[in-house]
C-alpha positions in Angstrom: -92.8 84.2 83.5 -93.0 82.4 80.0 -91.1 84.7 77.9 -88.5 84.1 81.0 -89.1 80.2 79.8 -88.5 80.6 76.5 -85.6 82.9 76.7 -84.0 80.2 79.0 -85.4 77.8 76.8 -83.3 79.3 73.5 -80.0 79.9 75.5 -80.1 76.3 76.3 -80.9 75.2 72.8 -77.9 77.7 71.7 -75.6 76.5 74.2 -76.5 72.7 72.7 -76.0 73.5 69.2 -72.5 74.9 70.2 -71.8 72.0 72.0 -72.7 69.9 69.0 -70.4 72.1 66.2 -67.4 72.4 69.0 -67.6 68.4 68.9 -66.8 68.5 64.7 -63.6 70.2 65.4 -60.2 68.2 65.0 -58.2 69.0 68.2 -55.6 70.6 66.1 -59.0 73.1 65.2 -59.8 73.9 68.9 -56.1 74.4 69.5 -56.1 77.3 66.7 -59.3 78.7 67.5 -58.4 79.5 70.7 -55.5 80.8 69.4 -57.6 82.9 67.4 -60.1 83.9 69.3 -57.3 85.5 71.9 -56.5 87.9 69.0 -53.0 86.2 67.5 -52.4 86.3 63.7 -52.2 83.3 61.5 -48.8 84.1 61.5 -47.6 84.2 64.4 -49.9 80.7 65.1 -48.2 79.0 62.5 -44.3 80.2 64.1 -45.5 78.7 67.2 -47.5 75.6 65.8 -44.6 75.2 63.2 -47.0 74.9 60.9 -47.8 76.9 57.4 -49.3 80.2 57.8 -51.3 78.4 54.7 -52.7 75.5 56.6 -53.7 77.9 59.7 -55.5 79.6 56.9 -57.4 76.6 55.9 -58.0 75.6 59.8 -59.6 79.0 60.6 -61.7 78.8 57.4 -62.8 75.2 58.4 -63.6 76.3 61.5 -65.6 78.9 60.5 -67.6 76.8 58.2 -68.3 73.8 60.8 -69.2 76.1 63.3 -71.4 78.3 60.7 -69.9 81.2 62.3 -70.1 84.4 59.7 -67.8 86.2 62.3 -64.8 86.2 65.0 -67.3 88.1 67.5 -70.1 85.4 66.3 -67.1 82.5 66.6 -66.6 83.8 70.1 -69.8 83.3 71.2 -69.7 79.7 70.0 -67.2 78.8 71.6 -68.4 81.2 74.9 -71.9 79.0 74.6 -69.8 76.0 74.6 -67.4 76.3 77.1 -70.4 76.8 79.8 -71.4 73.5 79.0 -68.4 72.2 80.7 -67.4 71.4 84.4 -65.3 74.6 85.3 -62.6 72.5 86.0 -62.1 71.2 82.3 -61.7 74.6 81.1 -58.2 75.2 80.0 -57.4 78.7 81.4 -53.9 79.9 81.2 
């Protein structure tokens, strides 16, 4: 029963802190993370943003640093942790 307390306990204090570094990001940021995290390259996010492949560079890398995220997979869970903090029906699903 208490490590089921604690492990609850630290998933909540995860999903928090991802709360918390999702909230640093500029929209422009969530826009090409998600972008990211659904596998498309830089490049091909900067046709469609009509944007520099450049400054998607420098959005992914300031993503990854205000999220302390060493890692896509570790990114994904971020964001994952994050997006259950929110009603379902403010999740943008397409």
């Amino acid at each position: 029963m208490e490590l089921e307390f604690r492990r609850l306990k630290s998933l909540l204090e995860r999903r928090e802190q991802a709360v918390s570094m999702m909230a640093l990001l500029t929209p422009r940021q969530h826009e090409i993370m998600a972008l990211v995290l659904v596998g498309r390259p830089s490049k091909n996010i900067a046709t469609d943003l009509h944007i520099s492949q450049r400054t998607v560079e420098n959005h992914r890398a300031a993503i990854m640093k205000k999220t302390n995220a060493r890692s896509l997979p570790e990114l994904g869970q971020i964001g994952l942790a994050a997006a259950l903090h929110q009603p379902a029906q403010s999740l943008n699903v397409d």
